[in-house]
C-alpha positions in Angstrom: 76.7 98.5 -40.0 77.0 96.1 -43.0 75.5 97.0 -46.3 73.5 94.0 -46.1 72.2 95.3 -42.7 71.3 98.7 -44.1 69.9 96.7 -47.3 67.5 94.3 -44.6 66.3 97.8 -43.3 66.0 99.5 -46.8 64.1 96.6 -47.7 62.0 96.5 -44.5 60.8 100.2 -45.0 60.6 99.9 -49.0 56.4 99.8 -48.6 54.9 103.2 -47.6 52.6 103.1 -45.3 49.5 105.1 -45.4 49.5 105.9 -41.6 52.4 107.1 -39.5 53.5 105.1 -36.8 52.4 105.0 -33.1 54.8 106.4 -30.3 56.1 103.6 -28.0 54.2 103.1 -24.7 57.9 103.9 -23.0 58.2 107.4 -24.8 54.8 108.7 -23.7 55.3 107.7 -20.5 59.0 109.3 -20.1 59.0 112.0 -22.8 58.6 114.6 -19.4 62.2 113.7 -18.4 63.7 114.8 -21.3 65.5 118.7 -21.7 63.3 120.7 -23.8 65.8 122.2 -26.8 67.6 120.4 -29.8 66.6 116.5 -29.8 68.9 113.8 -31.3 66.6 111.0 -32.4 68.8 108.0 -33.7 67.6 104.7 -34.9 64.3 106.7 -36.1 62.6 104.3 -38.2 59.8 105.7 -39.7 59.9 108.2 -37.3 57.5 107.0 -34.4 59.5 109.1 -31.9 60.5 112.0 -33.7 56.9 112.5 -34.8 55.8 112.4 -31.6 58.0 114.5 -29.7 58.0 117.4 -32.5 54.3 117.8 -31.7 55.3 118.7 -28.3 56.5 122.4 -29.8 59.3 122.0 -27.3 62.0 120.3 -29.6 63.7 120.9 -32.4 64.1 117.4 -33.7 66.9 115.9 -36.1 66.4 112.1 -36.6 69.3 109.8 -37.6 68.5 106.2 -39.4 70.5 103.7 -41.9 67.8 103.1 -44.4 66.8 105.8 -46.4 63.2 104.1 -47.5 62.5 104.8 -43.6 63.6 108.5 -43.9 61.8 108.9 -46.9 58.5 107.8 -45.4 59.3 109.8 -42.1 59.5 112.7 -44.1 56.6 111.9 -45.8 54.7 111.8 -42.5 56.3 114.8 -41.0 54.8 116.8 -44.7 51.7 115.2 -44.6 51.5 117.1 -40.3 53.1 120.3 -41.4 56.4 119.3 -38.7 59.6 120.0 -39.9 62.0 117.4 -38.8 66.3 117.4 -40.1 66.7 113.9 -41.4 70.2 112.2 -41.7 70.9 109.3 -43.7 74.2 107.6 -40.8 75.5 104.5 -39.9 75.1 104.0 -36.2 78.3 101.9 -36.4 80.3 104.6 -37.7 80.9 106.9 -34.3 83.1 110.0 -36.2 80.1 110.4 -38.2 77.6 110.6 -35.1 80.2 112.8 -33.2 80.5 115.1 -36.3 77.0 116.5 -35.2 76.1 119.2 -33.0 75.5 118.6 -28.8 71.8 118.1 -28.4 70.3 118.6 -25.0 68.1 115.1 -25.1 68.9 111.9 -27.1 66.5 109.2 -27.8 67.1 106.1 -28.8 64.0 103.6 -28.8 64.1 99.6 -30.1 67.6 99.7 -30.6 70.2 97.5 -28.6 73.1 99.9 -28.7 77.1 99.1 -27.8 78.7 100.5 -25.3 80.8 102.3 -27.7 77.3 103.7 -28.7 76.5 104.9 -26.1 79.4 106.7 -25.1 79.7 108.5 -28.4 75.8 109.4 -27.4 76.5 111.0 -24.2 79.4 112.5 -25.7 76.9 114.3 -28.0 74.9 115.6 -25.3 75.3 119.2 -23.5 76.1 119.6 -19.7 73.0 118.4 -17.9 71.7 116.8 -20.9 69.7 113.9 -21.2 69.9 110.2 -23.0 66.4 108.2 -23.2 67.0 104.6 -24.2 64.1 102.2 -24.6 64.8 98.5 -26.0 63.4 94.6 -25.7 64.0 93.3 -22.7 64.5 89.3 -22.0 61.2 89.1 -21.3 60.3 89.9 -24.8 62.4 87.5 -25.9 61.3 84.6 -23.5 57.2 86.0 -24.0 57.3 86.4 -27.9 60.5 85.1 -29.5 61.9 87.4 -30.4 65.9 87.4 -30.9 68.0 87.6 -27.7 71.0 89.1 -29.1 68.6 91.8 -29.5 67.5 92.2 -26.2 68.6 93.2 -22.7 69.3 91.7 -19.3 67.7 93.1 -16.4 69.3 96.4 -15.2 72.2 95.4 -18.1 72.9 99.4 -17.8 72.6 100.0 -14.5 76.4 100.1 -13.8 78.2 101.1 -16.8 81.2 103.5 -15.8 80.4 106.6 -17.9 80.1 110.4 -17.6 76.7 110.5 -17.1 74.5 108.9 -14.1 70.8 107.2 -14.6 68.1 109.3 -13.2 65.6 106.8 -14.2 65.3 103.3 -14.9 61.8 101.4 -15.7 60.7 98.1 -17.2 57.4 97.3 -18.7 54.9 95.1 -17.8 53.1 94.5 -21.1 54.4 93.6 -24.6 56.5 95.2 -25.7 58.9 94.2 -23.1 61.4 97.3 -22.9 63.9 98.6 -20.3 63.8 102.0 -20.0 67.1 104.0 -19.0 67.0 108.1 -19.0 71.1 109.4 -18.6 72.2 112.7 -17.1 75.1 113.5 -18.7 77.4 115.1 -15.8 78.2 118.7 -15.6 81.7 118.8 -16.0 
């Protein structure tokens, strides 16, 4: 990622907010299908996800962003609701850094178009049997609301990707926001 790109998102989460952000629809709907153990959240933001899923008292969250305004407000949030989350100040382009970490048994990764370099290094991340939620704008987003199409995917875009995991679950939403939903298995051997 570019320093102007972690500068847009530094600048983006420079106000604190005084409430803590609501989970995505996709994540409430889905969390069920993820393996109960050490969670990987990356792109966090503000921590929408990671909040959310530490309240389940299954996980033991570590969330992963570029900006460090968001991580300080996540942190900040996660205080203020007595959760202890691990925070991590990373460049999603930068895949040594990501592999670096530990395995996780569950990944999330939520209003984030990844690479498919990205998501390999994720499964790669994951323990045998592990699994990889990712949640992002779909076209229909794009073509309801405007928003940018570079950030957004095709129908089943993920469907068929040749990797070492297979898709247990794939969803799209019928109300803004427009997300496709994909939860990997990583494969047991």
């Amino acid at each position: 990622m570019s320093l102007a790109d972690k500068q847009k998102w530094d600048k983006r989460y420079q106000i604190q907010k005084s409430e803590p952000p609501n989970a995505p629809l996709a994540l409430i709907e889905h969390f069920q299908q993820l393996v109960s153990g050490d969670l990987l959240d990356v792109a966090c933001g503000e921590g929408a996800v990671a909040l959310y899923l530490n309240q389940q008292a299954i996980f033991n969250v570590t969330a992963v962003d570029v900006s460090e305004n968001a991580l300080r407000n996540l942190r900040r949030f996660a205080d203020l609701q007595g959760h202890k989350i691990n925070l991590l100040c990373l460049d999603l382009d930068d895949d040594q850094a990501l592999a670096e970490l530990d395995k996780f048994h569950s990944i999330t990764l939520f209003r984030f178009k990844p690479s498919l370099s990205l998501i390999e290094t994720l499964i790669s991340m994951l323990l045998p049997m592990g699994r990889l939620i990712i949640s992002t704008f779909s076209r229909r987003h794009h073509l309801e609301t405007g928003f940018p199409e570079k950030f957004c995917l095709a129908q089943g875009e993920f469907l068929a990707l040749a990797l070492p995991a297979t898709v247990v679950m794939y969803s799209q939403s019928s109300q803004v926001p427009f997300t496709d939903t994909y939860v990997f298995e990583k494969n047991s051997n």
